[in-house]
C-alpha positions as CSV (number, residue, x, y, z in Angstrom):
1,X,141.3,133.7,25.6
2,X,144.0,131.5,27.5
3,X,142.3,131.8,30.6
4,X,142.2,127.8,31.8
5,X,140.3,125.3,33.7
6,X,142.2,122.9,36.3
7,X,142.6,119.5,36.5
8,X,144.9,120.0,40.2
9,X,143.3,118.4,43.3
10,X,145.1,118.7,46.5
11,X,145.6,115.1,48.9
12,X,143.0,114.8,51.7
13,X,145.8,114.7,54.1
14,X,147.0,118.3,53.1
15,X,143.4,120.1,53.7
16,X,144.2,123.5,53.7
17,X,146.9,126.4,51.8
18,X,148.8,126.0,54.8
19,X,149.5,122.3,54.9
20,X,149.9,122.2,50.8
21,X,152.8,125.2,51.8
22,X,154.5,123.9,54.8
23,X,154.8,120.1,54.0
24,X,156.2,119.8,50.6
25,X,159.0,122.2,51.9
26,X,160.1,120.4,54.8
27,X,160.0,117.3,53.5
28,X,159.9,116.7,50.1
29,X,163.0,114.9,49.2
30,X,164.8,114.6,45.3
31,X,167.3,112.6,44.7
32,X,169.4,112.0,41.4
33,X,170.5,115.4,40.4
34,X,173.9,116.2,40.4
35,X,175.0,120.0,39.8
36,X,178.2,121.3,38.0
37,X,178.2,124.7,39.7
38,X,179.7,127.9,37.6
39,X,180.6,131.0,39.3
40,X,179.4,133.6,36.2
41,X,181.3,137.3,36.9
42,X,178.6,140.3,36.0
43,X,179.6,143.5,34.3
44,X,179.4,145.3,37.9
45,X,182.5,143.3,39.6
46,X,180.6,140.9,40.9
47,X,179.3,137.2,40.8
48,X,176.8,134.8,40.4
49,X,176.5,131.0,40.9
50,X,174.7,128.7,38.4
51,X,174.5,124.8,38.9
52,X,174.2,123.3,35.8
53,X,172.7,119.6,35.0
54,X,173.6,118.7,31.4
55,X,171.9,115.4,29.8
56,X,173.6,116.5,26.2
57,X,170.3,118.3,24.9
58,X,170.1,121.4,22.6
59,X,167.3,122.8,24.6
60,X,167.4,124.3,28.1
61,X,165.8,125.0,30.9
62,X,166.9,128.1,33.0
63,X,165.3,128.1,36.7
64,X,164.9,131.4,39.1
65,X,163.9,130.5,42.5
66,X,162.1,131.8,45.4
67,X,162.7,134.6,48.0
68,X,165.3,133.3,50.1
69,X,165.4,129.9,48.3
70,X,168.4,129.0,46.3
71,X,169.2,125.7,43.7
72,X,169.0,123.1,46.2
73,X,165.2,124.0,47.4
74,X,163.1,121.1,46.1
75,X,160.7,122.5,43.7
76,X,164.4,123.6,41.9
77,X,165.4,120.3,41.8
78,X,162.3,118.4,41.1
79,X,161.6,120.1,37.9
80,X,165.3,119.8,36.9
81,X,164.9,116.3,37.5
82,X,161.5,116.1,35.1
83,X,163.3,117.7,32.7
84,X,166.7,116.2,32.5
85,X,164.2,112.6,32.5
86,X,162.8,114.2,28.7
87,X,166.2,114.8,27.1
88,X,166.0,118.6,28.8
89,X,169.3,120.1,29.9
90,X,168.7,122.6,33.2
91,X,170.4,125.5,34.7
92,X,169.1,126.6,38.3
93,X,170.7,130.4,39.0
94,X,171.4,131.3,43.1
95,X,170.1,135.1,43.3
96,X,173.3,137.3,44.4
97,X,173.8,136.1,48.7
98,X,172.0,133.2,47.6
99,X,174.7,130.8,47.2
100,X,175.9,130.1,50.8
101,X,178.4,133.1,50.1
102,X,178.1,136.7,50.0
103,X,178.1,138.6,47.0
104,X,180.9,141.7,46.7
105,X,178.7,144.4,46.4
106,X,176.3,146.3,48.5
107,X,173.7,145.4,46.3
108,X,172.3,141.9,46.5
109,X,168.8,140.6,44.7
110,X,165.6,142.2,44.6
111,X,162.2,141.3,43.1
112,X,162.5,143.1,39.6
113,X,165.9,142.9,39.3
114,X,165.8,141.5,35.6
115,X,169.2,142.4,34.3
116,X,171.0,139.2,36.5
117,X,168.2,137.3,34.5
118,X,168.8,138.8,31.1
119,X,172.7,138.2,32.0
120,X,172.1,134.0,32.5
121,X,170.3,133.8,29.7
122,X,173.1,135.4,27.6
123,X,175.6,133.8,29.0
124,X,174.2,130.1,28.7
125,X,173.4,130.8,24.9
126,X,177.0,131.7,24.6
127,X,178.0,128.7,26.4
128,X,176.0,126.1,25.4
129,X,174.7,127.1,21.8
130,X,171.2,126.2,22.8
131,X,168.6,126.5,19.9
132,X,165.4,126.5,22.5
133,X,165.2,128.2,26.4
134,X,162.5,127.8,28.6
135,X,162.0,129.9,31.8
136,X,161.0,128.5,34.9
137,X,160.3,130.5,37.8
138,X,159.0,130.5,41.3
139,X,157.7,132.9,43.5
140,X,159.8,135.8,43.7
141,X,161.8,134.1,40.1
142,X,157.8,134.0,38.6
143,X,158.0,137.5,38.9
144,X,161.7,138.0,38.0
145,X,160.4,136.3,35.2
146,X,157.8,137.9,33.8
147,X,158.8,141.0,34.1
148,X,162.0,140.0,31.8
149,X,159.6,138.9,29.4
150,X,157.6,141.8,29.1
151,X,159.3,145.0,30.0
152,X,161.2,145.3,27.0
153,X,160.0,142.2,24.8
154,X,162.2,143.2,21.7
155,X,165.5,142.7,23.9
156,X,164.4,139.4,24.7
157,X,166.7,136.9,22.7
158,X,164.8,134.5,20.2
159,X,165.8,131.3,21.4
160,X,163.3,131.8,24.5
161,X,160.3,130.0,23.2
162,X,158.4,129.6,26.2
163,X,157.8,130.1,30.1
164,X,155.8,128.9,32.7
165,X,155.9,130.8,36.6
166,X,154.1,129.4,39.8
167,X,152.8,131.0,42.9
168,X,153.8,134.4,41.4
169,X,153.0,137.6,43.6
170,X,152.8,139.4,40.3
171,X,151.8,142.5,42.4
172,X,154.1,143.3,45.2
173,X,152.6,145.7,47.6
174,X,149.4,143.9,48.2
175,X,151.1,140.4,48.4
176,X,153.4,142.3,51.0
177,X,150.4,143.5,53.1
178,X,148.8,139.5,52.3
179,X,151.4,137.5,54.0
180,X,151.5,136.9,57.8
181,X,154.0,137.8,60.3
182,X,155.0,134.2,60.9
183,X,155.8,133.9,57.5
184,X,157.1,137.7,57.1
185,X,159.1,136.9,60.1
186,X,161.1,133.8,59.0
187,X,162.3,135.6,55.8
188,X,163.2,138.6,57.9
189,X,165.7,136.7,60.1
190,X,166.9,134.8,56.8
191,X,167.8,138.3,55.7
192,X,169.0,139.5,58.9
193,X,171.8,137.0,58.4
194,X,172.7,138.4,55.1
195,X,172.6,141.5,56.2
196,X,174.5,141.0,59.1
197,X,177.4,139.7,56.7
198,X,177.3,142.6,54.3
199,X,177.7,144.7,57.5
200,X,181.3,143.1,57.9
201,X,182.2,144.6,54.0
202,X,180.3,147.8,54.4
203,X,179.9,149.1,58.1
204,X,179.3,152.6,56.7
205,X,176.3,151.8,54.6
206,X,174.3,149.3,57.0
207,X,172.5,150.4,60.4
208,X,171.0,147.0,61.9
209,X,169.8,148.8,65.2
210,X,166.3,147.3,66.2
211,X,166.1,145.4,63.3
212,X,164.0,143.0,65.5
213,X,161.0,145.3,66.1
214,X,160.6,144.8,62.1
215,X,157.6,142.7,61.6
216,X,156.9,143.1,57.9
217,X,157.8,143.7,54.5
218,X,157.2,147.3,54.1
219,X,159.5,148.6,57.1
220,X,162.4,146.2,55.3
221,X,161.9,147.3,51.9
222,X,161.6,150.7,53.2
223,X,164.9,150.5,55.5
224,X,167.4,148.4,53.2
225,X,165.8,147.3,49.8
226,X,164.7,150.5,48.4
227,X,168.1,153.0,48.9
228,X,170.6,149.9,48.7
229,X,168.8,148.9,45.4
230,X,167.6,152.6,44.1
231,X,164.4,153.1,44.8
232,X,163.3,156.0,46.3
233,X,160.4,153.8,48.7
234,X,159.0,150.8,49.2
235,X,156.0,152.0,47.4
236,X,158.7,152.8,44.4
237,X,160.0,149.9,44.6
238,X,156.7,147.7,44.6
239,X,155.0,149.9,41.8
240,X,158.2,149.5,39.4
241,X,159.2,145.8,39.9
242,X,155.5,144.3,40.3
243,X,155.3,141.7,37.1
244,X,151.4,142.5,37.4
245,X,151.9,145.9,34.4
246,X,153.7,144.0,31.6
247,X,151.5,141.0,31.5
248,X,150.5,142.5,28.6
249,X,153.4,143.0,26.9
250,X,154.6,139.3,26.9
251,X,155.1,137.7,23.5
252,X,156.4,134.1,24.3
253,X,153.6,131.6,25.5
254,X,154.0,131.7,29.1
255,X,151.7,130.2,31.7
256,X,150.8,131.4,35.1
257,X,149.6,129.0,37.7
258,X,148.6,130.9,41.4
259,X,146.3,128.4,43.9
260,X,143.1,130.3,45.1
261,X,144.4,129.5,48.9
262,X,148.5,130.5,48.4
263,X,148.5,132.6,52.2
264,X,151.2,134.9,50.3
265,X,148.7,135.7,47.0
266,X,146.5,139.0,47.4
267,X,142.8,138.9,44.7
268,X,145.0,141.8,43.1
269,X,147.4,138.2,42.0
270,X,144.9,136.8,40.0
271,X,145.0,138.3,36.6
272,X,142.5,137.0,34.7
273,X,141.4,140.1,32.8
274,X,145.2,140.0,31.3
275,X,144.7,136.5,30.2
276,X,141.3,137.4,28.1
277,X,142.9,139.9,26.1
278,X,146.8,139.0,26.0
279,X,146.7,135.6,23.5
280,X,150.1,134.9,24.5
281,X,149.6,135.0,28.6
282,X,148.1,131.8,30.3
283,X,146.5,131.9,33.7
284,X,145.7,128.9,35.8
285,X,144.3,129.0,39.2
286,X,143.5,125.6,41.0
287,X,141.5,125.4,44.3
288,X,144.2,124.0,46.2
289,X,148.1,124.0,45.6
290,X,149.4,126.5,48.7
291,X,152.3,128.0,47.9
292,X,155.2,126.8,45.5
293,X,153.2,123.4,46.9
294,X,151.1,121.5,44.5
295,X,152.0,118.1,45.6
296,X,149.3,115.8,43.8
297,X,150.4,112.8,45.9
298,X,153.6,114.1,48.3
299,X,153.8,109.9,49.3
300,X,154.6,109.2,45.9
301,X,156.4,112.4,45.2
302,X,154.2,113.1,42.5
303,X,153.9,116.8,41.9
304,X,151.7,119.2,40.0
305,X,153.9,122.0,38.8
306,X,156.5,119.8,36.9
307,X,153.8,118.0,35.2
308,X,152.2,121.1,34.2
309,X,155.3,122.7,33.2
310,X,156.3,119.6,31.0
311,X,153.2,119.8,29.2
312,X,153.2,123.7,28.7
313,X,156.9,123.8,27.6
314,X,157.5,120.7,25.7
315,X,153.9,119.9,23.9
316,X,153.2,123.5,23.4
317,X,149.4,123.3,24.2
């Protein structure tokens, strides 16, 4: 029944999910990683960008970031950092856009969209003969994540021995409906940039017309994820990539680890029943911790989620 107690407390000074989400982000500084990027071309014409931070290891760490994030955002680089400090190498993937350029098709990245994962992964074990992976995701990547590791377990190649995900909307329509229009609204004009570049390669296939009376997830992932990405809805698309149905599938030790007061987590992202009867599913949820937060002491830059993830991954608990 790996269904776990916390020891995560949240600083005085960052009293509420808010605070524990905000701060970290805009401040929170990491120094002492140094990427080697790799621009990996996908079966579809296109491309991806991986930074790579090699410390000479045969065991890796492959990282999937946020919505709207990329590999410099500093929960990336933090837990690169802790790992690369225990003999870990790391590989942090920018989603297709992601990178600071445009990717060549009309299609970009979505929540489920596993095969880009499934694609890193293959193509690191070809380059670096790893013997052990580990998956890191947050966010959006948790998600990516999971559902990689569950959908189709038997495709999943052996050297991943182990995962751990944080501040996971594992199901999609109700964290959709959760989040609030100041957030909803700062991802929508992140997109609206992308988009807006897209436009330039594809005119035709793109209509940005009041694309500022949009205030939330649904009306964006009705208008443009859904049809660019082949989905017949946003309800289509939530029901089909949500990580929440193949929880139980997963055969790798993974660990979940969702905050109680995350402002982007519906109850429906607490999936405790999956935890009681999958042996191989973890499920943490601390008081405090925001989202993709969990600063322990952010003076000191001590965070929660790469300790937890060092412990989970590398002393198999």
């Amino acid at each position: 029944m790996p269904l776990l107690s916390s020891s995560f407390r949240s600083p005085f000074y960052l009293f509420n999910g808010h605070m524990q989400t905000i701060i970290p982000a805009l401040f929170r500084q990491v120094e002492g990683v140094t990427y080697e990027r790799e621009r990996l071309f996908t079966p579809d014409d296109d491309f991806i960008d991986a930074d790579w931070s090699r410390v000479g290891s045969d065991k890796l760490l492959i990282l999937s970031h946020g919505l709207e994030g990329d590999t410099e955002r500093p929960y990336i680089k933090g837990m690169v950092k802790a790992f690369n400090q225990r003999g870990v190498d790391a590989l942090a993937w920018n989603y297709r856009s992601c990178s600071g350029e445009p990717n060549k098709l009309l299609r970009s990245y979505h929540l489920g969209a596993t095969d880009d994962l499934d694609f890193v992964v293959k193509h690191a074990l070809q380059a670096g003969n790893y013997s052990t992976v580990y998956l890191v995701g947050f966010s959006a990547g948790g998600n990516i994540s999971l559902k990689y590791l569950g959908e189709a377990p038997e495709l999943v190649p052996q050297q991943v021995k182990r995962a751990a995900v944080f501040s996971v909307p594992i199901d999609l329509k109700s964290s959709a409906k959760k989040i609030s229009k100041i957030y909803t609204r700062r991802f929508l004009k992140s997109l609206e940039q992308k988009l807006a570049q897209k436009k330039k390669l594809y005119p035709e296939a793109l209509d940005l017309s009041d694309y500022n009376l949009m205030w939330s997830f649904l009306e964006f992932d009705n208008r443009f994820t859904a049809p660019i990405h082949g989905f017949a809805s946003a309800d289509d698309y939530y029901a089909r990539s949500s990580s929440k149905q193949f929880l139980p599938k997963i055969k790798v030790p993974t660990l979940l680890v969702n905050a109680l007061n995350d402002p982007f987590l519906a109850k429906e992202c607490f999936p405790v029943s999956a935890a009681e009867q999958n042996p191989h599913f973890y499920f943490e949820a601390p008081a405090g911790g925001g989202h993709v937060g969990f600063a322990e002491d952010f003076r000191n830059d001590l965070y929660y989620s790469e300790a937890r993830a060092l412990k989970f991954l590398l002393e198999e608990e």
